[in-house]
PDB file of N, CA, C, O and CB in Angstrom:
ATOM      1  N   UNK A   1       7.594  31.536 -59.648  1.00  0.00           N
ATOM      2  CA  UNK A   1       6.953  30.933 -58.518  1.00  0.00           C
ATOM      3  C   UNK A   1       5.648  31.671 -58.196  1.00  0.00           C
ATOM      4  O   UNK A   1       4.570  31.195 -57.841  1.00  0.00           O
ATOM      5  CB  UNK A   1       7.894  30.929 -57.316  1.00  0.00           C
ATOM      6  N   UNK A   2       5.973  32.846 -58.387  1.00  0.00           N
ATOM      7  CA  UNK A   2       4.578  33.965 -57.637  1.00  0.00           C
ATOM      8  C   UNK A   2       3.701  33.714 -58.839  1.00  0.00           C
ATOM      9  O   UNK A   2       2.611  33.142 -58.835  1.00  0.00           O
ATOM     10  CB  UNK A   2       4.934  36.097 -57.337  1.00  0.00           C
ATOM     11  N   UNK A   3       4.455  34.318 -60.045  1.00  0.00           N
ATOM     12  CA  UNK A   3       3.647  34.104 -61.570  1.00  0.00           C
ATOM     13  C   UNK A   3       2.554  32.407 -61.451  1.00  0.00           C
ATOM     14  O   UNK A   3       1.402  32.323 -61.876  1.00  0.00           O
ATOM     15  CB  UNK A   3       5.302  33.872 -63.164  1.00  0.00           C
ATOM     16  N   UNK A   4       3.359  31.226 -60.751  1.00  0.00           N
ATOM     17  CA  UNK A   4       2.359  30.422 -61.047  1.00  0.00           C
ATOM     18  C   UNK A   4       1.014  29.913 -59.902  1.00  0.00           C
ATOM     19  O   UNK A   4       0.167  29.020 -59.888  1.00  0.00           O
ATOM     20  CB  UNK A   4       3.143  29.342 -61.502  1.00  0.00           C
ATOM     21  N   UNK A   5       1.490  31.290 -58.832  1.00  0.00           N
ATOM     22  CA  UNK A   5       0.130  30.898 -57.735  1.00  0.00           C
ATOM     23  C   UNK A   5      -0.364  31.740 -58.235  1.00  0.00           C
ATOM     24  O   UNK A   5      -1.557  31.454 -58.137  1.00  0.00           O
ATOM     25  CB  UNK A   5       0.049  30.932 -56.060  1.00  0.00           C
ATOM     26  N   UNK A   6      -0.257  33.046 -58.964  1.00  0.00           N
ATOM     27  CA  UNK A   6      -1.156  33.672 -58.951  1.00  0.00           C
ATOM     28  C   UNK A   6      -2.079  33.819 -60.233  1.00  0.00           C
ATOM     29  O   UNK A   6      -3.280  34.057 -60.360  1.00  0.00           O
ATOM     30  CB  UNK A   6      -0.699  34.628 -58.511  1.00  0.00           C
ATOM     31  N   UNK A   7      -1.036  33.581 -61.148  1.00  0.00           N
ATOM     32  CA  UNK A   7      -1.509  33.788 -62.595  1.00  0.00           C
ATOM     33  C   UNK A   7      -2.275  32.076 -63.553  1.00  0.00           C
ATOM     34  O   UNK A   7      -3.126  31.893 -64.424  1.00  0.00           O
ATOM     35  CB  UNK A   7       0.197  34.451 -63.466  1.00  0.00           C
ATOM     36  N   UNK A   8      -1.477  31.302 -62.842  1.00  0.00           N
ATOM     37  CA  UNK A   8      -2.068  29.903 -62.722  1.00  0.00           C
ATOM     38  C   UNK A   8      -2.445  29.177 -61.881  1.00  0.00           C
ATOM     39  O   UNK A   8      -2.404  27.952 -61.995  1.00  0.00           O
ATOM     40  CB  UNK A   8      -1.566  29.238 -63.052  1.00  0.00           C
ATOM     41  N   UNK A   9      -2.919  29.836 -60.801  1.00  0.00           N
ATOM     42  CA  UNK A   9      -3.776  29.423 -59.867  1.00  0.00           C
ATOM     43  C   UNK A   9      -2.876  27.945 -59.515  1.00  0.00           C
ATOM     44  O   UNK A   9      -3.691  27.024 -59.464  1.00  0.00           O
ATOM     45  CB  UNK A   9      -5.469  29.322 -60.480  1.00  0.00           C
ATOM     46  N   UNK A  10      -1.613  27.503 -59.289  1.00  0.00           N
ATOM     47  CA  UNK A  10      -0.872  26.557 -59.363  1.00  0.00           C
ATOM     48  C   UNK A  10       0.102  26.716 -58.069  1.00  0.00           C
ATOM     49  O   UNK A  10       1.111  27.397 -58.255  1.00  0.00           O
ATOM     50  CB  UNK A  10      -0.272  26.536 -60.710  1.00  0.00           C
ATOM     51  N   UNK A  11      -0.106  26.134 -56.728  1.00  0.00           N
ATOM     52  CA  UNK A  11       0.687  26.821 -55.558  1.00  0.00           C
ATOM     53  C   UNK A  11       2.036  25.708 -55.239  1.00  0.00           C
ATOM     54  O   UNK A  11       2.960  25.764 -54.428  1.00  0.00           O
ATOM     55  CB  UNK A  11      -0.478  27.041 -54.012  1.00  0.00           C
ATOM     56  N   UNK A  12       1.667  24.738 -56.248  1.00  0.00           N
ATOM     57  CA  UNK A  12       2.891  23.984 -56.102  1.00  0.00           C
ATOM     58  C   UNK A  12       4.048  24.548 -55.608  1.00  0.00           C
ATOM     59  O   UNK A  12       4.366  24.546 -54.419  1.00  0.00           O
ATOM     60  CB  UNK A  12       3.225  23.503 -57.196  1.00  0.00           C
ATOM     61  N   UNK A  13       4.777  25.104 -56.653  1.00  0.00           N
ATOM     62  CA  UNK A  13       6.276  26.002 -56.415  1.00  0.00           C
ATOM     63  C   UNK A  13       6.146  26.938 -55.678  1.00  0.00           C
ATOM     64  O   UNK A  13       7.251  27.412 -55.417  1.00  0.00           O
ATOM     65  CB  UNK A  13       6.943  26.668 -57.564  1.00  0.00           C
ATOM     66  N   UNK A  14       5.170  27.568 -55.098  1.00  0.00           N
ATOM     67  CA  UNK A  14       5.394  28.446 -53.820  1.00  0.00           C
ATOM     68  C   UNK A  14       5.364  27.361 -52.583  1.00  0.00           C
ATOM     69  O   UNK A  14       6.257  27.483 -51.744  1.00  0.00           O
ATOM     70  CB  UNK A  14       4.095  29.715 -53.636  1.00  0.00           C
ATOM     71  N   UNK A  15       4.634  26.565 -52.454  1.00  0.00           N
ATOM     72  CA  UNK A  15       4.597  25.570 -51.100  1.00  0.00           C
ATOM     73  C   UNK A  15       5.857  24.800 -51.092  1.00  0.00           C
ATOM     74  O   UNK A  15       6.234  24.483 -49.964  1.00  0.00           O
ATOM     75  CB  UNK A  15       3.293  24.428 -51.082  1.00  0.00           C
ATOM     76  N   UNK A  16       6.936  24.251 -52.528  1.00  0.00           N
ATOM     77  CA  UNK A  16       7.526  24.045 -52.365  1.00  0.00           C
ATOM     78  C   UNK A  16       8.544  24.679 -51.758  1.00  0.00           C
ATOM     79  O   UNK A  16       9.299  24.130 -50.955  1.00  0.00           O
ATOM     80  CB  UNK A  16       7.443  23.698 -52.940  1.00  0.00           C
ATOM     81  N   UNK A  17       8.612  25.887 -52.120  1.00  0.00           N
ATOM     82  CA  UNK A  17       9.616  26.961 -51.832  1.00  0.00           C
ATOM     83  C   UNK A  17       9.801  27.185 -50.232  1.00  0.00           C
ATOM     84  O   UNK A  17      10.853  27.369 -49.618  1.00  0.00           O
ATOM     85  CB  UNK A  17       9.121  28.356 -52.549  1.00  0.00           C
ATOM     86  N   UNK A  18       8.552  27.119 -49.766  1.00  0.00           N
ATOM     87  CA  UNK A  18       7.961  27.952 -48.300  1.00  0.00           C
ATOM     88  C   UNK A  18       8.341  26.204 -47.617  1.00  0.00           C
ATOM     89  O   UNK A  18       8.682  26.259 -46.436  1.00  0.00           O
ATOM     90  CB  UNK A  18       5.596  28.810 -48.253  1.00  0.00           C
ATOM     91  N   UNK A  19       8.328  25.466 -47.922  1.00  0.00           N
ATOM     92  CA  UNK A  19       8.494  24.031 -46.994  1.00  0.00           C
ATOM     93  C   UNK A  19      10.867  24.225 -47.071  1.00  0.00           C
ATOM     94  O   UNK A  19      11.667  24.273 -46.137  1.00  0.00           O
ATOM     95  CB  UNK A  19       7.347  21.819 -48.429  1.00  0.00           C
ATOM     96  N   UNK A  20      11.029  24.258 -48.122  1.00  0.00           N
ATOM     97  CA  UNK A  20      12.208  24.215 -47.954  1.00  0.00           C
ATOM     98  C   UNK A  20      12.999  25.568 -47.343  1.00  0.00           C
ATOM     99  O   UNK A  20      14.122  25.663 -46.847  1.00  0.00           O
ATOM    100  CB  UNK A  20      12.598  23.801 -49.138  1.00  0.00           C
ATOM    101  N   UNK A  21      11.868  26.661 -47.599  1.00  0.00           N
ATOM    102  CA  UNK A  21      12.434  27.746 -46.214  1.00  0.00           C
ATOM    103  C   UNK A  21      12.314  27.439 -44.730  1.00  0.00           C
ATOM    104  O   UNK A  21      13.157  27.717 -43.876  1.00  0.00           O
ATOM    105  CB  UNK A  21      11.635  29.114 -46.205  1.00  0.00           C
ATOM    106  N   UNK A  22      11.470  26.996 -44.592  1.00  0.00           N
ATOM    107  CA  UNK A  22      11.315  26.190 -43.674  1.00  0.00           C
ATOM    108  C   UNK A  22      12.193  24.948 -43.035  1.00  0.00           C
ATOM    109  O   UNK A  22      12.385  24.829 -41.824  1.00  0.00           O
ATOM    110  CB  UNK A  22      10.387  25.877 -44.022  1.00  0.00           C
ATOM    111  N   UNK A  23      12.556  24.295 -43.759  1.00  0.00           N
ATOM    112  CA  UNK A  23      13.951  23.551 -43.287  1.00  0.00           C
ATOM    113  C   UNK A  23      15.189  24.101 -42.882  1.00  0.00           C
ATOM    114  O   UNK A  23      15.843  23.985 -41.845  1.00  0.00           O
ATOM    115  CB  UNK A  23      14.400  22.819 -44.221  1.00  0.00           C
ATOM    116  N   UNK A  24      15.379  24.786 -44.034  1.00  0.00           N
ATOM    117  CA  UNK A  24      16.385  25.924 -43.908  1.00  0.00           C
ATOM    118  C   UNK A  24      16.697  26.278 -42.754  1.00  0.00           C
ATOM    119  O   UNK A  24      17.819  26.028 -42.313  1.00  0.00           O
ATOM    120  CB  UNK A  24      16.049  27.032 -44.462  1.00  0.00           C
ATOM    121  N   UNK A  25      15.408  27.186 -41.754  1.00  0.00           N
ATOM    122  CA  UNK A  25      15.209  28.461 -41.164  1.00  0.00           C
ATOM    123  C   UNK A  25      15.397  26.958 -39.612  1.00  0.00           C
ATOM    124  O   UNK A  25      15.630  27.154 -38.420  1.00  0.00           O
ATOM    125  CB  UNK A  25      13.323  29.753 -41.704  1.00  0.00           C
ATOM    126  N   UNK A  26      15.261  26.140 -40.058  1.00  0.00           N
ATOM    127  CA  UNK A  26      15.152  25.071 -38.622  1.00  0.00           C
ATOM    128  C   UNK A  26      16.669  24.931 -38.016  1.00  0.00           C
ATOM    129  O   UNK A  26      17.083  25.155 -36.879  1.00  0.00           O
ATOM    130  CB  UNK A  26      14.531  23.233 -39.088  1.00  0.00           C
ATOM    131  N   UNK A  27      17.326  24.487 -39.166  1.00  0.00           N
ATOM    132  CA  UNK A  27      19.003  24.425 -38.787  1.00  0.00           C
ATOM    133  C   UNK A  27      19.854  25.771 -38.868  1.00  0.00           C
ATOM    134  O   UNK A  27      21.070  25.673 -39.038  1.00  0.00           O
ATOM    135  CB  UNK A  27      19.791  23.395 -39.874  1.00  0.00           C
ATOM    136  N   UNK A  28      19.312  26.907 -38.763  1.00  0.00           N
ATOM    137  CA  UNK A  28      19.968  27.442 -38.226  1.00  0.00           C
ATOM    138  C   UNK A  28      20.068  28.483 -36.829  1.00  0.00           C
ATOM    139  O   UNK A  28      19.167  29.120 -36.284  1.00  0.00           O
ATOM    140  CB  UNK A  28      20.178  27.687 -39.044  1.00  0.00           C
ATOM    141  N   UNK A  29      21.439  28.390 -36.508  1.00  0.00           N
ATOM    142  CA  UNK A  29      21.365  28.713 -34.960  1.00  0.00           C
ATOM    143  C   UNK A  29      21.332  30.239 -35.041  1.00  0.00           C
ATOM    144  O   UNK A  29      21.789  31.123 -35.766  1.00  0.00           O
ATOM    145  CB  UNK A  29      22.732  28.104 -33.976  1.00  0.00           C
ATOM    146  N   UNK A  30      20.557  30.121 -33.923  1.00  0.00           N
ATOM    147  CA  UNK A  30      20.319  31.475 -33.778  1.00  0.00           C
ATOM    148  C   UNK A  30      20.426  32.413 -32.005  1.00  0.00           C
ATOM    149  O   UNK A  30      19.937  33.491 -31.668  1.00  0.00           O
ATOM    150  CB  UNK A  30      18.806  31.481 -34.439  1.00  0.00           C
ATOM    151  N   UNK A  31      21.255  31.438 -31.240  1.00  0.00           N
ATOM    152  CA  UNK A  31      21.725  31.422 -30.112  1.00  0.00           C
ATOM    153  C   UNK A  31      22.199  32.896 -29.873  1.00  0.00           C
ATOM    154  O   UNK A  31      22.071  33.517 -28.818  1.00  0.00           O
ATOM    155  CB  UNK A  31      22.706  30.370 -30.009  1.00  0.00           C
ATOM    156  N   UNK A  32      22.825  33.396 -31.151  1.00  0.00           N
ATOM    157  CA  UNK A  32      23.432  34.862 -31.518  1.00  0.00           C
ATOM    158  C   UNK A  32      23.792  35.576 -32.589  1.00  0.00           C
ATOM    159  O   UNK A  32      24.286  34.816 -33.422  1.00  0.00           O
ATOM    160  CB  UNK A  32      24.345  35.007 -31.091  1.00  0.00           C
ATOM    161  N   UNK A  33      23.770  36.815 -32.995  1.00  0.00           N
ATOM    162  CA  UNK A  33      24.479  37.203 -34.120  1.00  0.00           C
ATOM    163  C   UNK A  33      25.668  36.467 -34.827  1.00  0.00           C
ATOM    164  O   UNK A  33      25.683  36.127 -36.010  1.00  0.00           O
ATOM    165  CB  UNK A  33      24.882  38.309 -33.805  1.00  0.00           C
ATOM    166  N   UNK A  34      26.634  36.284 -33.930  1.00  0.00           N
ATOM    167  CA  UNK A  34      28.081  35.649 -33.830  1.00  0.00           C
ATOM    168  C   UNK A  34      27.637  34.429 -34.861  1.00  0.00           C
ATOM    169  O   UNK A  34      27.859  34.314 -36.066  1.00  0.00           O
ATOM    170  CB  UNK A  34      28.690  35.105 -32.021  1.00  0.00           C
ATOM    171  N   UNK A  35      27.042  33.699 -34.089  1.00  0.00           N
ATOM    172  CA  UNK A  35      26.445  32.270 -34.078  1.00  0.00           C
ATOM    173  C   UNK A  35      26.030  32.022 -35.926  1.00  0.00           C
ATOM    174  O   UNK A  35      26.475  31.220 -36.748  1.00  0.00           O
ATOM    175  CB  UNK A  35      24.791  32.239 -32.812  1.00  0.00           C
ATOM    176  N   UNK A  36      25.200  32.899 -36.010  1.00  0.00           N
ATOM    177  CA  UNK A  36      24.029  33.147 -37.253  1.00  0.00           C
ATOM    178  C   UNK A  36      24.936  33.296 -38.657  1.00  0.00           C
ATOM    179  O   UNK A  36      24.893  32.718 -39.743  1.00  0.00           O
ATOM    180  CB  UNK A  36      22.968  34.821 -36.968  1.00  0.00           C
ATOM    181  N   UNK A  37      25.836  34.430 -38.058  1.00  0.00           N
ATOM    182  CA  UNK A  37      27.470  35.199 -39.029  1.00  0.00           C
ATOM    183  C   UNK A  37      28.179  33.907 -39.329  1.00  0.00           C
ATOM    184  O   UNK A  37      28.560  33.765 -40.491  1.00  0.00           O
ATOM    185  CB  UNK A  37      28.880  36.449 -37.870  1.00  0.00           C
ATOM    186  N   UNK A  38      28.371  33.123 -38.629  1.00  0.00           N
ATOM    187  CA  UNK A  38      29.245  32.383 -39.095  1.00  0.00           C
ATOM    188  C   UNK A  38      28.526  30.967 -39.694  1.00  0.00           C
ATOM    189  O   UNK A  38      29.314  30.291 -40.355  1.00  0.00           O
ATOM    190  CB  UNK A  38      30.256  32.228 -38.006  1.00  0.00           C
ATOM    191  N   UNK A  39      27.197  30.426 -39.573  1.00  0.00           N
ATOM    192  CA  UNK A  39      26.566  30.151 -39.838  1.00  0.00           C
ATOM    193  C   UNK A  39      26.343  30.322 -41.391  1.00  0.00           C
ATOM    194  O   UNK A  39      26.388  29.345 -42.139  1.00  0.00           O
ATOM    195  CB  UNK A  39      26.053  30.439 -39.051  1.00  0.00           C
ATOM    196  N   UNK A  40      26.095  31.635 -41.858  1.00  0.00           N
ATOM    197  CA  UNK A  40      25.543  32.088 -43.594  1.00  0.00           C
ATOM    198  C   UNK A  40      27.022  32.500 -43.791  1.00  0.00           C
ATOM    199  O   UNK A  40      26.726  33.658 -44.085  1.00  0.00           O
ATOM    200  CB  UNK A  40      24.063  33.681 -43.952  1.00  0.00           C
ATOM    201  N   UNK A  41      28.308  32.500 -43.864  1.00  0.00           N
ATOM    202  CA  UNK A  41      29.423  32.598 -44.077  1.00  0.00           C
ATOM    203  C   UNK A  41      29.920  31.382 -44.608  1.00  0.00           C
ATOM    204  O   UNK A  41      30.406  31.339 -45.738  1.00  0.00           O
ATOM    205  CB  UNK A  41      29.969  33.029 -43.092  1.00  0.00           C
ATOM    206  N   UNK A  42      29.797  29.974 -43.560  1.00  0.00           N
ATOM    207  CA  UNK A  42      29.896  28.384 -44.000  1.00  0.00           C
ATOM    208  C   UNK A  42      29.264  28.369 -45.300  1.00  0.00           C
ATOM    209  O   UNK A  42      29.990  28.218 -46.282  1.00  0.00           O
ATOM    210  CB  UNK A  42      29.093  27.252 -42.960  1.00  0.00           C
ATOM    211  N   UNK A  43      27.701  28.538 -45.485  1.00  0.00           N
ATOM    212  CA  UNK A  43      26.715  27.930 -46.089  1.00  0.00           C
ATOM    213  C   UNK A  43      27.041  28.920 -47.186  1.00  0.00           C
ATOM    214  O   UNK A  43      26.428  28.620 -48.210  1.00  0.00           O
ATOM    215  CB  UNK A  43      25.242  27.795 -45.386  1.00  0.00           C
ATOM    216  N   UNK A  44      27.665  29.809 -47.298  1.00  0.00           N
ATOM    217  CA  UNK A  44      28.033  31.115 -48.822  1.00  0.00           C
ATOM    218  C   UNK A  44      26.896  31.518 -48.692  1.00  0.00           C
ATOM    219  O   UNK A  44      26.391  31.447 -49.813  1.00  0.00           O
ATOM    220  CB  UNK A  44      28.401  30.656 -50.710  1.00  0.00           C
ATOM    221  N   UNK A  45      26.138  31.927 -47.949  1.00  0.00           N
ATOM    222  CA  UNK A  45      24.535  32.056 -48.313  1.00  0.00           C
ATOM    223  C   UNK A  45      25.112  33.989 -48.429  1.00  0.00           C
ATOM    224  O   UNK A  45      24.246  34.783 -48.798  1.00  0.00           O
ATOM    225  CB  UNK A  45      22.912  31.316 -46.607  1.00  0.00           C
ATOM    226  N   UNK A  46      25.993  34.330 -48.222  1.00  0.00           N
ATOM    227  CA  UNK A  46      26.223  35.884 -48.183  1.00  0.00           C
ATOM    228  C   UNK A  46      27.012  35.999 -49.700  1.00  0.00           C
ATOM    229  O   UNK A  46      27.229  37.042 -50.316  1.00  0.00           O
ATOM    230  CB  UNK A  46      27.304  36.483 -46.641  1.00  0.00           C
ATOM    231  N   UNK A  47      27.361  34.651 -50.098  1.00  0.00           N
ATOM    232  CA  UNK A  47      28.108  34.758 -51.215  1.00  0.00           C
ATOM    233  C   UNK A  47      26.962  35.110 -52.948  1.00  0.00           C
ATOM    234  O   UNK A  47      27.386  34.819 -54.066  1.00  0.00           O
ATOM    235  CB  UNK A  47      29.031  33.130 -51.137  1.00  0.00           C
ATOM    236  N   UNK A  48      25.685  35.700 -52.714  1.00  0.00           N
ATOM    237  CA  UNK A  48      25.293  35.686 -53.883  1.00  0.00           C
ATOM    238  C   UNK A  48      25.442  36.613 -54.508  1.00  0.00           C
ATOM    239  O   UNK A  48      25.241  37.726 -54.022  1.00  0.00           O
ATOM    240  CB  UNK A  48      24.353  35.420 -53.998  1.00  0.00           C
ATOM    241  N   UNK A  49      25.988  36.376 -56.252  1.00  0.00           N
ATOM    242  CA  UNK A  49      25.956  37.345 -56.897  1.00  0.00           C
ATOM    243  C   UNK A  49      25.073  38.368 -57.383  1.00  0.00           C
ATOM    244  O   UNK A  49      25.381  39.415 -57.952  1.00  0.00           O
ATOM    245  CB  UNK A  49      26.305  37.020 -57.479  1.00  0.00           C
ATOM    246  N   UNK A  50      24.039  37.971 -57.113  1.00  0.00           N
ATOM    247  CA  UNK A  50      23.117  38.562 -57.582  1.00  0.00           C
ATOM    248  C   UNK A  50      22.282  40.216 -56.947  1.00  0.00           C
ATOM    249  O   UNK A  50      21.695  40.439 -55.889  1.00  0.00           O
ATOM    250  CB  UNK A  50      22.373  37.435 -57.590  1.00  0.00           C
ATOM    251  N   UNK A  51      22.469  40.783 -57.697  1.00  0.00           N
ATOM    252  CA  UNK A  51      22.391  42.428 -56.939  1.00  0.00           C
ATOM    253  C   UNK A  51      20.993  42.622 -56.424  1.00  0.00           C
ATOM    254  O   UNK A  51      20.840  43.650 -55.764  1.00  0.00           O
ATOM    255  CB  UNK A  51      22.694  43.852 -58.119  1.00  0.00           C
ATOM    256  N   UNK A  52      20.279  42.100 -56.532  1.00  0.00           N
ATOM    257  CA  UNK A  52      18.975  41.799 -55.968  1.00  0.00           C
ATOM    258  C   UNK A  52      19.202  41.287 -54.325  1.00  0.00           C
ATOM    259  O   UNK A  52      18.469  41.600 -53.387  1.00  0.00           O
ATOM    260  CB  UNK A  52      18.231  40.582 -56.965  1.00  0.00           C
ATOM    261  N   UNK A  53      20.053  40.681 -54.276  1.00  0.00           N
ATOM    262  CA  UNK A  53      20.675  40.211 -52.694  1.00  0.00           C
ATOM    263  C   UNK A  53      21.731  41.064 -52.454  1.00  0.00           C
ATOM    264  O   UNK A  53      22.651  40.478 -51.884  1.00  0.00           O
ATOM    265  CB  UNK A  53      21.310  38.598 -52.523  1.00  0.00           C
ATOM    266  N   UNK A  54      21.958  42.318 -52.693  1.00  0.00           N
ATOM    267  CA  UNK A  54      23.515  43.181 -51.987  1.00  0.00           C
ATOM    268  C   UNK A  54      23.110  43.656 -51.287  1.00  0.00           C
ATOM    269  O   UNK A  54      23.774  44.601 -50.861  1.00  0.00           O
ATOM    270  CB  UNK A  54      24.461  44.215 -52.598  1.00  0.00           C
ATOM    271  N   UNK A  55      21.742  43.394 -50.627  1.00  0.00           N
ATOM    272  CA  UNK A  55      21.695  44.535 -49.234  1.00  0.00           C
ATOM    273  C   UNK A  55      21.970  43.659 -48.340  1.00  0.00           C
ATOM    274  O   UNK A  55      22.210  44.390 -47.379  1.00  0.00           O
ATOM    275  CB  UNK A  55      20.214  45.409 -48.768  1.00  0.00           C
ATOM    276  N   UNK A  56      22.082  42.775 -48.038  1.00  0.00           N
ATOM    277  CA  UNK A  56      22.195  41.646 -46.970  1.00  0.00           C
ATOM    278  C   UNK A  56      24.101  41.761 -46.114  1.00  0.00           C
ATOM    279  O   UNK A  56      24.617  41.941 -45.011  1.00  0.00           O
ATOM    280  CB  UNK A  56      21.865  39.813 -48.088  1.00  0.00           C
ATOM    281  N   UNK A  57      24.450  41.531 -47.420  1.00  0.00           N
ATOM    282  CA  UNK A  57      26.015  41.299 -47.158  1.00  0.00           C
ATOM    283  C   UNK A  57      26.252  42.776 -46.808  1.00  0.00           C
ATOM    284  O   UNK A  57      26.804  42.920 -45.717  1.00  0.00           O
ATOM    285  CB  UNK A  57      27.050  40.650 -48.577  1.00  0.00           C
ATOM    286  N   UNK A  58      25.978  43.862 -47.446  1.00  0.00           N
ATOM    287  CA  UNK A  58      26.142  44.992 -47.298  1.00  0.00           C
ATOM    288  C   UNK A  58      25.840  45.629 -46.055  1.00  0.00           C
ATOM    289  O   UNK A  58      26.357  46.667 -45.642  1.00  0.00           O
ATOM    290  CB  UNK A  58      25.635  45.434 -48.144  1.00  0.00           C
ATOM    291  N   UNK A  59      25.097  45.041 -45.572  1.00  0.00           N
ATOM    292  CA  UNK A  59      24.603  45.500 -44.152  1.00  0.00           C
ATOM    293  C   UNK A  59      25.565  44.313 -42.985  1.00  0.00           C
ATOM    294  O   UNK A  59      25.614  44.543 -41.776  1.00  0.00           O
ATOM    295  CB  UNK A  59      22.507  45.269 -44.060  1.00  0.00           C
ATOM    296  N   UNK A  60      25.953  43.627 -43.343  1.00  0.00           N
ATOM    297  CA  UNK A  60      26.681  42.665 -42.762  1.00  0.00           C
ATOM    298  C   UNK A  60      28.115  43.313 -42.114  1.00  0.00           C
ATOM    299  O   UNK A  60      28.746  43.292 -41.057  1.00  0.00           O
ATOM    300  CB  UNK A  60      26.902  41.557 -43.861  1.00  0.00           C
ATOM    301  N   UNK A  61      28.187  43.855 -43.366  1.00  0.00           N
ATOM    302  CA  UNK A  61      30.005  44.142 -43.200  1.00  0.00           C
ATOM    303  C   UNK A  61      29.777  45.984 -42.928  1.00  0.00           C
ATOM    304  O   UNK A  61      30.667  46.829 -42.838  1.00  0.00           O
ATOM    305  CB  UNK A  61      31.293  43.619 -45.242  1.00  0.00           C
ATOM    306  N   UNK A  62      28.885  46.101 -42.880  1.00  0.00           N
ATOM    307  CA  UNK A  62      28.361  47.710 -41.883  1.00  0.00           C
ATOM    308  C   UNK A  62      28.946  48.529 -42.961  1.00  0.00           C
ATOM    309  O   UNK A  62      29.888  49.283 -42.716  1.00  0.00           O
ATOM    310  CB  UNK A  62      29.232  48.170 -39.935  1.00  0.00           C
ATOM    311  N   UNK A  63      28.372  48.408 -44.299  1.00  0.00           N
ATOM    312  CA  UNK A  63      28.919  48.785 -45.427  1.00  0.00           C
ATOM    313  C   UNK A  63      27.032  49.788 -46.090  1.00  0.00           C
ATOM    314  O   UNK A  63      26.824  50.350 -47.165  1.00  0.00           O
ATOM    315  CB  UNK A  63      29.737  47.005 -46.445  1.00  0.00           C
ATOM    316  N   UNK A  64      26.165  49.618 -44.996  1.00  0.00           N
ATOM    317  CA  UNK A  64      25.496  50.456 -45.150  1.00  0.00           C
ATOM    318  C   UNK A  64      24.741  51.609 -43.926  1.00  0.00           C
ATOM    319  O   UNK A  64      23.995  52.512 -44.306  1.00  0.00           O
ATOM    320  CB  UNK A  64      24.822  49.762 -45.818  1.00  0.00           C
TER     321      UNK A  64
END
């Protein structure tokens, strides 16, 4: 995505990216922590495997 705004001058896939964070970031509540927790818990959004994302969950479960 970054490789093609920057290296191909091509911002498609970043604007795409940044419009659907943007949707994203609309539906969710944010009334409270509580709220938010159970929120990215539904959606698995804490569920990624990918170790590039373990600080998130990790800090979640006060595991850092």
């Amino acid at each position: 995505m970054l490789e093609a705004l920057t290296g191909n001058q091509n911002p498609e896939p970043f604007l795409a990216f940044a419009h659907k964070l943007i949707e994203v970031n609309g539906r969710m509540p944010f009334g409270s922590f509580e709220q938010s927790l159970a929120y990215f818990k539904k959606t698995g959004a804490l569920d990624e495997p990918s170790p590039g994302f373990g600080l998130l969950p990790a800090m979640v479960e006060g595991k850092t």
